[in-house]
C-alpha positions as CSV (number, residue, x, y, z in Angstrom):
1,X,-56.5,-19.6,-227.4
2,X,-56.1,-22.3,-229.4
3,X,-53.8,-23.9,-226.7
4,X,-56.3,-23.4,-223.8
5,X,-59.2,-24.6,-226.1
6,X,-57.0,-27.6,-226.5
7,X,-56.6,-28.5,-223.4
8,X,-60.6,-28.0,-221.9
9,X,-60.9,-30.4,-225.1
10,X,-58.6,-33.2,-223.7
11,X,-59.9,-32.4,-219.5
12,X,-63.3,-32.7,-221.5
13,X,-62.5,-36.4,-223.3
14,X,-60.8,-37.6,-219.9
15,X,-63.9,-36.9,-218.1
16,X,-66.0,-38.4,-220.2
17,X,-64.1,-41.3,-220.7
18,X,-64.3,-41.7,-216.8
19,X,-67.5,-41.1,-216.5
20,X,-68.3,-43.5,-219.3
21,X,-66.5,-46.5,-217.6
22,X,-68.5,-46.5,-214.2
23,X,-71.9,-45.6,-216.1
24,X,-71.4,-48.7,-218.2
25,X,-70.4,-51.0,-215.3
26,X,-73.8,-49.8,-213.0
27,X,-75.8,-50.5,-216.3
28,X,-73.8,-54.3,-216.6
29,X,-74.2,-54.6,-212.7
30,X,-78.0,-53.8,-213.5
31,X,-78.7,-55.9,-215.9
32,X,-76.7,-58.8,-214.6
33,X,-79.0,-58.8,-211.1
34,X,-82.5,-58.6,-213.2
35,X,-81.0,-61.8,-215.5
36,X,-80.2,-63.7,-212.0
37,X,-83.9,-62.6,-210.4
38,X,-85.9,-63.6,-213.6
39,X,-84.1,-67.0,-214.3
40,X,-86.1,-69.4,-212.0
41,X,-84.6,-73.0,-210.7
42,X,-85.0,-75.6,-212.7
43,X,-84.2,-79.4,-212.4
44,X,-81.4,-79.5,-215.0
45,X,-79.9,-76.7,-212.9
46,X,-80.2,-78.5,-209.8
47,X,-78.2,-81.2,-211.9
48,X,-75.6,-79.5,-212.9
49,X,-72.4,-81.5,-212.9
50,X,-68.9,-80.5,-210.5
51,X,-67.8,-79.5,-213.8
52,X,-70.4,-77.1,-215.1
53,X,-70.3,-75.4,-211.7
54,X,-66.1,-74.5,-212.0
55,X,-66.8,-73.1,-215.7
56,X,-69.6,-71.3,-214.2
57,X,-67.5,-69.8,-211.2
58,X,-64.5,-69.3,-213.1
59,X,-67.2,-67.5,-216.0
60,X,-68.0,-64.8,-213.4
61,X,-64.5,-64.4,-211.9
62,X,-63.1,-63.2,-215.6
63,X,-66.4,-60.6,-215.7
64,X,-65.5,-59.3,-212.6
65,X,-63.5,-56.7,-214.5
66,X,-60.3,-54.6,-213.4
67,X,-62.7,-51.3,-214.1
68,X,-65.6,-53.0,-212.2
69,X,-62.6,-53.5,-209.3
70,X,-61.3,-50.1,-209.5
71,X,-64.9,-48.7,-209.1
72,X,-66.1,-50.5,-206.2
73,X,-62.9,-49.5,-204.3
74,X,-63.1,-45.9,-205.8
75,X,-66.7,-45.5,-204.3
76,X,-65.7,-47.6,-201.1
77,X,-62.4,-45.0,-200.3
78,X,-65.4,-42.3,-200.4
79,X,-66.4,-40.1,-202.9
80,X,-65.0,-36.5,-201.7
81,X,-61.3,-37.1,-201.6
82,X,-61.4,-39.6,-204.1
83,X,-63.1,-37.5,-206.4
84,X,-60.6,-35.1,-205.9
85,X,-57.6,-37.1,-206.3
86,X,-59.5,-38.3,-209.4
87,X,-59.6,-34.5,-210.7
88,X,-55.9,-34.3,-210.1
89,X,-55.4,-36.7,-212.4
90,X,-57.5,-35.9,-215.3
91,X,-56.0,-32.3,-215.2
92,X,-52.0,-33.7,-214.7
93,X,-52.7,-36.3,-217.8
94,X,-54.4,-33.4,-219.6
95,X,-51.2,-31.2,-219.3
96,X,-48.9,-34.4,-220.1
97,X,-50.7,-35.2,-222.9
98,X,-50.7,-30.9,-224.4
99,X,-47.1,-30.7,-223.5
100,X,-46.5,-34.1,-225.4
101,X,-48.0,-32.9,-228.7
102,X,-46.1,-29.7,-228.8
103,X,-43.1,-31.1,-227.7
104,X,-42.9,-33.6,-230.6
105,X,-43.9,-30.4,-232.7
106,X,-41.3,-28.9,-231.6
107,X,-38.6,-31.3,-232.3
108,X,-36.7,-30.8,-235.9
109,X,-34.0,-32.3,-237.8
110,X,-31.5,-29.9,-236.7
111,X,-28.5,-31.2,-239.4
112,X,-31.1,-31.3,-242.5
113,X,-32.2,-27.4,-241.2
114,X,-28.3,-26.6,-241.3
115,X,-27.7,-28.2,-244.4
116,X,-30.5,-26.1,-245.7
117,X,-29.5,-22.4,-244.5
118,X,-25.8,-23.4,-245.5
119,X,-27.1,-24.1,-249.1
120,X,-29.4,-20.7,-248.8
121,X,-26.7,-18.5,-247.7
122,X,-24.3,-19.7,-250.7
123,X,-26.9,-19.5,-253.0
124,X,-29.4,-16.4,-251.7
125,X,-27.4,-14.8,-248.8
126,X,-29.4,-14.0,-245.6
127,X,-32.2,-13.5,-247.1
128,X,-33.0,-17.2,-248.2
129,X,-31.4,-18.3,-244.7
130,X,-34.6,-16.2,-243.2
131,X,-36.8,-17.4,-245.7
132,X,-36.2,-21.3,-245.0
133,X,-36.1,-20.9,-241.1
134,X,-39.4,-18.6,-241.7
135,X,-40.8,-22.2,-243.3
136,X,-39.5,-24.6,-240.6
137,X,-41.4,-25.4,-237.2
138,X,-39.9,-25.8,-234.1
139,X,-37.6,-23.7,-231.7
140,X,-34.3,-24.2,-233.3
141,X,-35.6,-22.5,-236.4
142,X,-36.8,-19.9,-234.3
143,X,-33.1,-19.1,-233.2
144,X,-31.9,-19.5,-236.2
145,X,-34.3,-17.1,-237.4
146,X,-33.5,-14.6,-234.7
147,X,-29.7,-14.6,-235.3
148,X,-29.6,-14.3,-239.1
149,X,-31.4,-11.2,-238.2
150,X,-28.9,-9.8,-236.5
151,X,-26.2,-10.9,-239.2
152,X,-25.7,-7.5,-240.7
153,X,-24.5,-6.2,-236.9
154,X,-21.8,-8.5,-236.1
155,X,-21.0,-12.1,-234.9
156,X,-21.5,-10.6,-231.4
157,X,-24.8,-9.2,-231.7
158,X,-25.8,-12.9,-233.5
159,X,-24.8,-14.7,-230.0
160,X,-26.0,-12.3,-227.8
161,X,-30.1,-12.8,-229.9
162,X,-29.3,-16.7,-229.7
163,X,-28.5,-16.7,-226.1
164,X,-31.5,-14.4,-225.1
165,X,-34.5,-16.2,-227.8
166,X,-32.5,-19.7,-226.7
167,X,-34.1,-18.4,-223.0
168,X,-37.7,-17.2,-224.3
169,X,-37.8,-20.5,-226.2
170,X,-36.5,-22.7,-222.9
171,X,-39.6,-21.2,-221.0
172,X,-42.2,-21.9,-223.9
173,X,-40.5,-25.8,-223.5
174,X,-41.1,-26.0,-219.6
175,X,-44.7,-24.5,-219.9
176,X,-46.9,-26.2,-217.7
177,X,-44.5,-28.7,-216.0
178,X,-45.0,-27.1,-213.3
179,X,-48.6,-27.5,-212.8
180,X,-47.9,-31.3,-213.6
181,X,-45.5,-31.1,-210.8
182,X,-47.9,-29.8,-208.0
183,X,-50.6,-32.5,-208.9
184,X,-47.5,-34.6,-208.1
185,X,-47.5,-33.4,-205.0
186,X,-51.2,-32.8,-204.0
187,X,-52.5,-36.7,-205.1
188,X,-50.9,-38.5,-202.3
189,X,-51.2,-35.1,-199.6
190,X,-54.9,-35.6,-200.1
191,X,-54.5,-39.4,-199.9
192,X,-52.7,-38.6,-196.5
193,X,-55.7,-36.6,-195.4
194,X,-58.1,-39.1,-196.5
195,X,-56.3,-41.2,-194.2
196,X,-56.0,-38.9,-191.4
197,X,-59.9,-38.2,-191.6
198,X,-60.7,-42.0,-191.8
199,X,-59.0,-42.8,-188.9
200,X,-60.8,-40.3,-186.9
201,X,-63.9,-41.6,-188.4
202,X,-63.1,-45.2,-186.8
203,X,-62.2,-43.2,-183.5
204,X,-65.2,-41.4,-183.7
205,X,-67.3,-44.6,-184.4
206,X,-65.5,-46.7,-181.4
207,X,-66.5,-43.5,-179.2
208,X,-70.1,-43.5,-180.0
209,X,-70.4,-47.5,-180.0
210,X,-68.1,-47.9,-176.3
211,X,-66.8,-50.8,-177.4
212,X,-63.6,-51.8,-179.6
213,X,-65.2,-53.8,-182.6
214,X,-63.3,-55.3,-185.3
215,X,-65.8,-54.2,-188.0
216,X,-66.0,-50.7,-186.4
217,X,-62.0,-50.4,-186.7
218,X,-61.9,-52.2,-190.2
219,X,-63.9,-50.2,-192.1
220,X,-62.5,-46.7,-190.8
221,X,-58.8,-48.5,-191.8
222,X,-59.8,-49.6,-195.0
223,X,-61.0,-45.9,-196.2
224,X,-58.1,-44.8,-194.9
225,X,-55.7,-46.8,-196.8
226,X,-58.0,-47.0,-200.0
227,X,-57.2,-43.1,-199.9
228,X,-53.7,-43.6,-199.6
229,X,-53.1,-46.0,-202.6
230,X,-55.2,-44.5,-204.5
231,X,-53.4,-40.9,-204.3
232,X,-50.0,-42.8,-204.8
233,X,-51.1,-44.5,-207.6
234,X,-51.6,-41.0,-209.4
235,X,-48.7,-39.4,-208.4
236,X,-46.7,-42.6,-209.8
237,X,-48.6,-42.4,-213.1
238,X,-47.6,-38.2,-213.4
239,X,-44.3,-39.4,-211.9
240,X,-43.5,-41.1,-214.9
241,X,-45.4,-38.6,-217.5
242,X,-43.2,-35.7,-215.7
243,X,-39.8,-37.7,-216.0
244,X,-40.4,-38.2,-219.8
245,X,-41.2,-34.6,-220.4
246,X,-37.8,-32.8,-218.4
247,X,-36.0,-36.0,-220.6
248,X,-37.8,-34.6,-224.0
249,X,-36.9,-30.8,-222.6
250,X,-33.8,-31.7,-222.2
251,X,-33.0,-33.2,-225.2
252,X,-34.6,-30.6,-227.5
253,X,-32.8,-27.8,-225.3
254,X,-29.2,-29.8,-226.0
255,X,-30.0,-29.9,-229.4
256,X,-30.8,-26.1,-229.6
257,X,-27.1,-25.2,-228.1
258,X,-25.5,-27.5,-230.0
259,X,-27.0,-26.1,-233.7
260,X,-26.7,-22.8,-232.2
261,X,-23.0,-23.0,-232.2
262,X,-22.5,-24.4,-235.7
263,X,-25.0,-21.8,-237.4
264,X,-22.0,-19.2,-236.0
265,X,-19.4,-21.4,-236.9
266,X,-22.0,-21.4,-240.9
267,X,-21.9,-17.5,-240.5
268,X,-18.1,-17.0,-240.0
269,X,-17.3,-19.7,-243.0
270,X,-20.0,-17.6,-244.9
271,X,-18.3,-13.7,-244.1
């Protein structure tokens, strides 16, 4: 639960956020067209020097903003697939972002947490080997745990629980990268058929209009690629998000084997 709640917390936020950003540019567009219809010519601005006019210009180039940029195209590439492709995104970076925090909450010192169940066994047996792993976050204590359980039945019995809670653990690790994995997949499809659909819309408008004009074709082009950069562009920002999280996976799984090995190699030194 606390997980799920999580995670409808961060979608939530994302939303929000995105909403935020193209509610505040209609209300700068807004008040930027009522400050250009109340100010009235005057003779001094009729006078303006070469000079004043390139500040000016170059003034309302820099608030021309990257967000006010990404909006204008975002509502130009058509709201239904775009929207979508937008909702792929918010839900892959919500995943990333959940499977981010537990990872690095999953992550331990492994040598300090061997040091410290060599120093309990010596000094309170099993028992105190429990008790610290009991105390420790993260998978490899969780291992550790589950084969200082299974001390008292043999060095066997203590590989065999490693090598099957080393496999429940794994899975809890890859949780979700799979999800992450088919918004991969599904931004630049629906890009694709934003495409697809534009193009027939151009067709369609050449049809009714019987004749082959260049504004006709342009703008049926134009939603057509906007869809498809726009789907790329979020597959290439999970891409990268996915790619860190089978690297952080794999790390944290190496590190698991490795300390699994020398907590048997702790146990036989301990017998």
């Amino acid at each position: 639960m606390k997980k799920r709640f999580t995670l409808l917390t961060l979608i939530a936020f994302l939303s929000l956020g995105t909403f935020s950003v193209f509610a505040q540019n209609d209300s700068e567009n807004i008040l930027a067209n009522e400050e250009v219809t109340e100010e009235a010519p005057t003779e001094e601005t009729t006078e303006e020097t070469t000079e004043e006019k390139t500040k000016k210009k170059k003034k309302e180039v820099e608030e021309d903003t990257f967000h006010q940029i990404i909006k204008q195209k975002f509502m130009e590439g058509g709201p239904a697939f775009m929207g979508i492709v937008l909702l792929c995104l918010i839900l892959g970076l919500a995943l990333a972002i959940e499977r981010i925090i537990y990872l690095n909450m999953a992550t331990t010192n492994s040598k300090k947490l061997l040091n410290k169940v060599n120093d309990a066994l010596k000094s309170g047996g099993v028992n105190a080997a429990k008790e610290v792993c009991r105390n420790t976050r993260g998978p490899v204590a969780s291992i550790f745990y589950q084969g200082l359980d299974r001390s008292d039945e043999g060095l066997e019995q203590v590989e065999k629980s490693i090598v099957a809670y080393g496999g429940v653990q794994m899975g809890l690790l890859e949780k979700g990268l799979s999800w992450i994995s088919l918004f991969i997949a599904l931004a630049p499809m629906l890009g694709f058929m934003g495409t697809v659909i534009g193009m027939i819309g151009a067709f369609d408008a050449i049809e009714a209009a019987g004749d082959i004009s260049p504004s006709l074709v342009a703008g049926g082009i134009k939603v057509a690629l906007l869809t498809t950069v726009f789907g790329l562009i979020v597959a290439i920002i999970l891409q990268i998000f996915y790619n860190y999280l089978l690297s952080k996976v794999d790390s944290i799984v190496n590190d698991m084997e490795d300390a699994s090995i020398k907590l048997v190699d702790i146990l036989v030194n301990n017998k």
